[in-house]
C-alpha positions in Angstrom: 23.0 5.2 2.1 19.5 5.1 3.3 18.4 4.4 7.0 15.7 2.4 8.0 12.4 1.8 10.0 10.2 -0.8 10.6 6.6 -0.5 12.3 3.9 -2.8 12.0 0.1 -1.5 11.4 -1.6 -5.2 11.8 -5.1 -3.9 10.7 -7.4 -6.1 8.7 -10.6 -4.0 9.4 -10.7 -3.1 5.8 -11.1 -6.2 3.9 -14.3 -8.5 3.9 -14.1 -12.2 5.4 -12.6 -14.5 3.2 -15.8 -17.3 3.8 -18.5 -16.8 6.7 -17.4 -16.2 10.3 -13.6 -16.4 8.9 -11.1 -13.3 10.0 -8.5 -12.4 7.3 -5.1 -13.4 7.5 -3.6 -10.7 6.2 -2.9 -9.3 10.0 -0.5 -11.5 10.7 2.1 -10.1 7.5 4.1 -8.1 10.1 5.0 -11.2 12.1 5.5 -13.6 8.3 7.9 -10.8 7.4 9.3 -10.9 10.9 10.3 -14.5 11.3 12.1 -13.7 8.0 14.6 -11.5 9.4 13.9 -8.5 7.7 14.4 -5.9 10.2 17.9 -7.5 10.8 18.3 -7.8 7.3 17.8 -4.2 6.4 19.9 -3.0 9.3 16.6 -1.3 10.3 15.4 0.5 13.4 12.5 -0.9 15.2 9.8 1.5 15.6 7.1 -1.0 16.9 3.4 -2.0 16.3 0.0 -0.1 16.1 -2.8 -2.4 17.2 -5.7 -2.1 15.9 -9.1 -2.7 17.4 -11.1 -5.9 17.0 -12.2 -6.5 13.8 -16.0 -7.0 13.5 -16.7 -9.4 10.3 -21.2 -7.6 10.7 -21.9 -5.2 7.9 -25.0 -3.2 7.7 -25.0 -3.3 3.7 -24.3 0.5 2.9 -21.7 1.9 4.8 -17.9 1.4 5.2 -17.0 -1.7 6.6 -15.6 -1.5 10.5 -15.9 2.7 9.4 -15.6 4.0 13.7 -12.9 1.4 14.0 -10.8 2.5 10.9 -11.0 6.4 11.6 -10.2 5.6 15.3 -7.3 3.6 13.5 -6.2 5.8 11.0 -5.7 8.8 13.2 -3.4 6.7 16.0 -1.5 4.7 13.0 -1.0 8.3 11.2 0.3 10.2 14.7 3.4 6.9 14.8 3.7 7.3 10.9 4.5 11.1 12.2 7.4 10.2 14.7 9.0 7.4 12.9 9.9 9.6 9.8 11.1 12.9 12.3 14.3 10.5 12.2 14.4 10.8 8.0 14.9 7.5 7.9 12.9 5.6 5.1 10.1 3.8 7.0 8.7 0.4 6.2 5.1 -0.2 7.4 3.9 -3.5 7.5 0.1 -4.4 7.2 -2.4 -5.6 7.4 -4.9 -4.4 4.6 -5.0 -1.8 2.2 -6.8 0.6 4.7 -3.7 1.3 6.5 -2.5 3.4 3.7 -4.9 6.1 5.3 -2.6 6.3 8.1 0.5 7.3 6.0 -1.5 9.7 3.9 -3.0 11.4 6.9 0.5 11.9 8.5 2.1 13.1 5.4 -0.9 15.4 5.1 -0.3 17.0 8.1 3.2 17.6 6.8 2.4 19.2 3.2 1.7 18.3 -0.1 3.0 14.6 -0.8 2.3 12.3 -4.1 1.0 8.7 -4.1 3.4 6.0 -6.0 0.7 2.7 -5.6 1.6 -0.2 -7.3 -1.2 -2.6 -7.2 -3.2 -5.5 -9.2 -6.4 -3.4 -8.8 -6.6 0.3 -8.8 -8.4 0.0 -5.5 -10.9 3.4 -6.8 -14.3 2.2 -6.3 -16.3 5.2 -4.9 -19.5 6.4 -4.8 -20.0 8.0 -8.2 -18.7 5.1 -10.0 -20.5 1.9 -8.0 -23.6 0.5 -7.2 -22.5 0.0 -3.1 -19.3 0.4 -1.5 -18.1 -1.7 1.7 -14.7 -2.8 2.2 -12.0 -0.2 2.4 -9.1 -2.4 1.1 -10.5 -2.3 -2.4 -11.6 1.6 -1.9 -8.3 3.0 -0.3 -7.1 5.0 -3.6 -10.7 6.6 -3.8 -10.5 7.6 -0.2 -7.2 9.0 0.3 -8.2 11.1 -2.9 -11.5 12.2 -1.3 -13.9 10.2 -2.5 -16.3 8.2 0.1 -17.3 9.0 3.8 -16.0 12.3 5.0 -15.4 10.6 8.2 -12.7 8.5 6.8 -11.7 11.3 3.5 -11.5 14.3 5.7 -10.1 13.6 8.9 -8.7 16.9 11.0 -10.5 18.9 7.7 -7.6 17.5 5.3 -9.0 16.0 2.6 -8.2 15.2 0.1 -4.9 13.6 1.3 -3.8 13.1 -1.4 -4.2 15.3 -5.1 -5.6 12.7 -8.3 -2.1 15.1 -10.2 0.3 13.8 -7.3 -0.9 10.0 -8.1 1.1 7.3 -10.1 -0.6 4.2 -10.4 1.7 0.8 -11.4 1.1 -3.1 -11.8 -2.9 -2.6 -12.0 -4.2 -5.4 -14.6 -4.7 -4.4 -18.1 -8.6 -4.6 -17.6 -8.8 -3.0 -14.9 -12.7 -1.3 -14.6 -11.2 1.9 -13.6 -8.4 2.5 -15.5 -10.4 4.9 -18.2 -11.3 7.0 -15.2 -7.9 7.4 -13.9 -6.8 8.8 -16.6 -9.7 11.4 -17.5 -8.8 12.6 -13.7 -4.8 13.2 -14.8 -3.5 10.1 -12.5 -0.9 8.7 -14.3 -1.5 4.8 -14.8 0.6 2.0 -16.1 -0.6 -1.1 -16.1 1.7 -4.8 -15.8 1.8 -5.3 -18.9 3.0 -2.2 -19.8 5.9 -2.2 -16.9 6.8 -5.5 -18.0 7.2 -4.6 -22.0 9.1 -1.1 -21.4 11.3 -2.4 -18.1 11.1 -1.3 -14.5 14.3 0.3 -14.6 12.4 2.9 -17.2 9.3 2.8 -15.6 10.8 3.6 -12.2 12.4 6.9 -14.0 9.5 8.1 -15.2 7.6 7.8 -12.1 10.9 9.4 -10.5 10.5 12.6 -13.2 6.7 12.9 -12.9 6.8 12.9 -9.3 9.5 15.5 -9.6 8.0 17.9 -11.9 5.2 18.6 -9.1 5.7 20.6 -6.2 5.5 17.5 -3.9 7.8 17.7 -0.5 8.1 14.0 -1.2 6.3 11.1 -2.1 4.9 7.9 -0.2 5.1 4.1 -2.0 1.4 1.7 -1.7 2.5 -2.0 -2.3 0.0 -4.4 -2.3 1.3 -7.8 -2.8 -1.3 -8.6 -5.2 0.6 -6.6 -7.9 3.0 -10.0 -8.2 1.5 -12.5 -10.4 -1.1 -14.8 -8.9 1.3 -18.0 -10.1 4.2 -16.6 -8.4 1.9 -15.0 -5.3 -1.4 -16.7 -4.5 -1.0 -16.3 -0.5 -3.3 -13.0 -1.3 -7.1 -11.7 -0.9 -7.5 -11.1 -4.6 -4.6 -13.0 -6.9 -4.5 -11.8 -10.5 -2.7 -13.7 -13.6 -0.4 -11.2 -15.6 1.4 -9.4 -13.2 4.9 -8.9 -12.0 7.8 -11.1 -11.1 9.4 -11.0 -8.1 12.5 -9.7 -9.9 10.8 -6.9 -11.7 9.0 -6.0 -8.4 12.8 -5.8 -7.1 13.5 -3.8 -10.1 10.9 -1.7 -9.7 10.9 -0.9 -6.1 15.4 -0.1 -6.8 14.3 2.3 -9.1 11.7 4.6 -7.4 13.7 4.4 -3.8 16.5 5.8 -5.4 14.6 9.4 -5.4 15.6 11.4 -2.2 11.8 12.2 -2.0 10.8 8.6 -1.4 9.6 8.2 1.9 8.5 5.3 2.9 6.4 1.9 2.0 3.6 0.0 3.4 3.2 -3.5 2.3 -0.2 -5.1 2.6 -2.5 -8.2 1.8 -0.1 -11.2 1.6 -2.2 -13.5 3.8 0.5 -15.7 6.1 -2.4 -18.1 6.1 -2.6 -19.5 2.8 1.4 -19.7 3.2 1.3 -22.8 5.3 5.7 -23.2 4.8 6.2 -19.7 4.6 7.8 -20.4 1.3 5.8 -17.4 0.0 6.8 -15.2 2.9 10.4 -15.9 1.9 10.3 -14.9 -1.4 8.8 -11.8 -0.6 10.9 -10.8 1.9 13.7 -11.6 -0.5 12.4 -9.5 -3.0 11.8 -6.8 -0.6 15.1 -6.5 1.0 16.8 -6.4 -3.0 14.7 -4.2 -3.7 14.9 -1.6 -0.7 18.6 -2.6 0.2 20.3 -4.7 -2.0 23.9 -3.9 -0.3 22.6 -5.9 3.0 21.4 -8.8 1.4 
């Protein structure tokens, strides 16, 4: 039965501010998911927080948004990343934005080759060769841990690309999805909602489980952004998109792929405690979470 590991990467400096002068919310996930109980709930070891540094809502136009600040991050997130799986337990990361899936990817990096299971609304792969200007890391963070954008952030300790485009798996994105054409000419495997929801997570889950099998991978790390839920069911988000899952089938989903041995751990990022005023939506997903990571402690 798995072990577990909870660590808290609080980082918004990848995402843009939700109106002028505004910080976004989705820092303050760890502590929503906190009041919930879920450490307790999943029996889980508590491995901490990473602070980040402050976040700076000035951007010059043309580079990475708060780019210093998330390499500085990146690097001290992907050294606790490091410790908290020496103990093999599955580790739970909390966010924050999409950025902090750098810090995972960087870690794991240092440990071998590992795939990329990212289930998402968006495919998160703007880059350089396929958009006008790029800017906020949170909707980049699949283009950069796969090389593409500012060596400073995609080739930290002369490791890039974190992550190979043939160890990827991309689930939940939106049927229209701009870059969903592209992730497929590169060999990244990509279902999209409506697909998961017509074939099952249970059979989804499997396949994902079999690709990521028939590579050479030493293991494989899971993306969640909450966004993948559908925007009725999940508003409390920085980008909410209609068709996506349930919270079930996210359950279903997330039982499914954590059932592999080379699962190693999860990050959770963009549900925004502050447009969850009765933390009815932080509930729900914590529900979902724990059923879906350890239904036997529920």
């Amino acid at each position: 039965m798995r072990s577990f590991s909870v660590l808290d990467a609080p980082s918004n400096l990848g995402l843009r501010p939700p109106v002028p002068g505004a910080v976004p919310g989705a820092y303050k996930l760890g502590w929503a998911l906190r009041e919930q109980r879920i450490v307790a709930r999943l029996w889980a070891r508590d491995d901490g927080v990473v602070i980040p540094p402050r976040y700076r809502a000035e951007w010059d136009g043309h580079t990475l948004r708060n780019r210093q600040e998330i390499v500085g991050y990146t690097r001290r997130l992907a050294e606790r990343v490091g410790s908290s799986l020496e103990s093999e337990s599955f580790l739970l990361l909390l966010g924050g934005d999409c950025s902090i899936l750098l810090g995972p990817a960087l870690a794991l990096r240092r440990k071998g080759r590992y795939g990329l299971l990212f289930l998402d609304a968006h495919s998160d792969f703007r880059h350089p060769g396929n958009a006008p200007s790029v800017g906020a890391a949170a909707g980049e963070d699949l283009a950069l841990v796969t090389g593409r954008g500012s060596p400073e952030v995609t080739n930290l300790d002369s490791l890039g690309p974190y992550v190979r485009d043939e160890d990827v798996i991309v689930l939940g994105f939106r049927p229209n999805d701009e870059c969903a054409e592209e992730l497929r000419a590169l060999g990244i495997h990509a279902v999209d909602s409506v697909s998961v929801r017509e074939r099952g997570p249970k059979v989804v889950a499997e396949e994902a489980i079999r690709r990521m099998e028939e590579r050479t991978v030493q293991g494989f790390w899971i993306h969640l952004d909450a966004d993948v839920l559908d925007s009725a069911l999940m508003p409390a988000v920085d980008s909410p998109e209609p068709e996506g899952l349930t919270f079930e089938e996210l359950s279903e989903l997330l039982q499914g792929v954590i059932a592999s041995p080379l699962a190693a751990g999860l990050d959770v990022t963009v549900f925004d405690p502050d447009l969850d005023a009765d933390g009815t939506l932080a509930g729900r997903l914590c529900d979902a979470l724990v059923a879906g990571l350890s239904p036997k402690h529920d």
